[in-house]
C-alpha positions in Angstrom: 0.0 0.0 0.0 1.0 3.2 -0.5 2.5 5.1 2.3 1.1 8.0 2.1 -2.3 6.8 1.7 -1.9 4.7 4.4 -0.8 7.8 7.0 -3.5 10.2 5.5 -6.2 7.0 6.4 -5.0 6.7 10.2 -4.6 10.1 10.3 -8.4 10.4 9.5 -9.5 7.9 11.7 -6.9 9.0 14.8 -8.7 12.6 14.3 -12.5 11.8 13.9 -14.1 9.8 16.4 -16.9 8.6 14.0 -15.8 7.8 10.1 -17.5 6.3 7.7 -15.7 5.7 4.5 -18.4 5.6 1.8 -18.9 5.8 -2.0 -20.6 9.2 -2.2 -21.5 12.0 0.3 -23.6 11.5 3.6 -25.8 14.3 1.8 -26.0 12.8 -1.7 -24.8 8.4 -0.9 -23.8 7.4 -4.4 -24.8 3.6 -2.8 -27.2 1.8 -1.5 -25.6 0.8 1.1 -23.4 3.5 1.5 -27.1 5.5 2.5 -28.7 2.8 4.6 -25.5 3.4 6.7 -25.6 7.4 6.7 -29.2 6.5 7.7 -28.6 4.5 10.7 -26.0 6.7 11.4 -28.2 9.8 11.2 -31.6 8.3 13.1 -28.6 7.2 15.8 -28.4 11.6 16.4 -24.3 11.4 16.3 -22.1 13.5 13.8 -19.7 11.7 11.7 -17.3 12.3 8.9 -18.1 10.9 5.6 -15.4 10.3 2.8 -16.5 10.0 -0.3 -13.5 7.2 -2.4 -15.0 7.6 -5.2 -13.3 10.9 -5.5 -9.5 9.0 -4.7 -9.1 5.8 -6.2 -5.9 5.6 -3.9 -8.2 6.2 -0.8 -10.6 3.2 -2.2 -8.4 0.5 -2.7 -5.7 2.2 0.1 -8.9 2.1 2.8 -9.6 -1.9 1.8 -6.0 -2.9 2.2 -6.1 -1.1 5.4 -9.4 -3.1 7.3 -8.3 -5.8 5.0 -12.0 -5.5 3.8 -12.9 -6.0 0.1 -16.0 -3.4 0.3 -17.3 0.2 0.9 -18.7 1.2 3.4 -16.5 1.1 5.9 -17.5 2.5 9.3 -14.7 2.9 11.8 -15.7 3.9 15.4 -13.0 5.4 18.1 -10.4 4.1 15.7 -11.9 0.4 15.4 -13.2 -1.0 12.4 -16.8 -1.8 12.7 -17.2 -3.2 9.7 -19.7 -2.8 6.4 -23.2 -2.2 5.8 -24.5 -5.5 6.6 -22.6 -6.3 9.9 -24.0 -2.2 10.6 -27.1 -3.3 10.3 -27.0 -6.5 12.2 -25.4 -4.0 14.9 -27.9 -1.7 15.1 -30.9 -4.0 15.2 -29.2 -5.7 18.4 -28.5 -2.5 19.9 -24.9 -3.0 20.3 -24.2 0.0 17.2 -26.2 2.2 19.9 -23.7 1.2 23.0 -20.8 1.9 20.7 -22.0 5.4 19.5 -22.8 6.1 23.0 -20.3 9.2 24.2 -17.5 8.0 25.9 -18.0 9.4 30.0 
């Protein structure tokens, strides 16, 4: 992976408690399930930074060698990956998403 892709991605993640790394923009999801995740994320009430790859094809295949996850989205949490749309959603539905997004005391 490229170095500097790499460093710009941690640097991203070190900086922004919530980061979701989608195809698209949380205003205008250029996905399916790049928006079913803005929308969990949104009916949760937290603020989160959205990165759109499909403006960087470095920061698309750079952010899938870095989870070692093939797809988009990507939500990262306090600096852990969470994981993709599907295990989102199984999150959310079980309520553990919601514990996660919880503020930190």
């Amino acid at each position: 992976m490229n170095q500097d892709i790499h460093n710009q991605i941690k640097k991203i993640i070190e900086e922004n408690r919530i980061v979701l790394f989608m195809k698209g923009t949380p205003e205008i999801p250029m996905c399916g399930f790049s928006a079913a995740v803005v929308n969990i994320l949104n009916i949760s009430g937290v603020e989160f930074l959205g990165i759109n790859v499909l403006d960087n094809d470095e920061m698309r295949q750079g952010i899938k060698e870095y989870s070692d996850w093939p797809t988009i989205p990507q939500l990262y949490i306090n600096q852990e990956f969470v994981g993709g749309c599907d295990i989102v959603q199984d999150m959310y539905k079980n309520g553990e998403l919601q514990d996660l997004l919880a503020p930190s005391s």
